[in-house]
N, C-alpha and C positions, 0 to 999 in steps of 0.2 A: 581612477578612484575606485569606481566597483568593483574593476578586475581584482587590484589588490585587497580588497576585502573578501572576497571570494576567495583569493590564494590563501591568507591567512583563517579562514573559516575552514578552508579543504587539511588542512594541516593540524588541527585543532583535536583534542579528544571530542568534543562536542561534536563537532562534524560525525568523527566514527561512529560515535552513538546514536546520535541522529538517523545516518543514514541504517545501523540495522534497525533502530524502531520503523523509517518508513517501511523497510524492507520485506518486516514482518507485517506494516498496516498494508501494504499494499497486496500479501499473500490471503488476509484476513477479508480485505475487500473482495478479491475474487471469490474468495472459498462460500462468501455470504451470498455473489451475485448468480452462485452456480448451484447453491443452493435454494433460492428462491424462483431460480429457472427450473429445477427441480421441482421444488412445489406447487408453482403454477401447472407445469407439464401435467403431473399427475393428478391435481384438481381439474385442469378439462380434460382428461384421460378416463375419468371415471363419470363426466356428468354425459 
């Protein structure tokens, strides 16, 4: 039962779309979390 909902989501426009928005939320997540490892570094960097 799930499988084949799954198949039929994996085939879908929706899926394709889907998967580049995570694709891009998940490059947006990193970019943020290397970013705020960043900012920490260099706030105790400087105290």
């Amino acid at each position: 039962m799930l499988l084949s909902v799954v198949n039929n989501v994996e085939v879908s426009d929706f899926y394709r779309n889907g998967d580049k928005f995570f694709h891009y939320l998940t490059f947006f997540m990193v970019g943020l979390f290397a970013l705020m490892f960043l900012y920490a570094a260099v706030k105790y960097a400087k105290r």
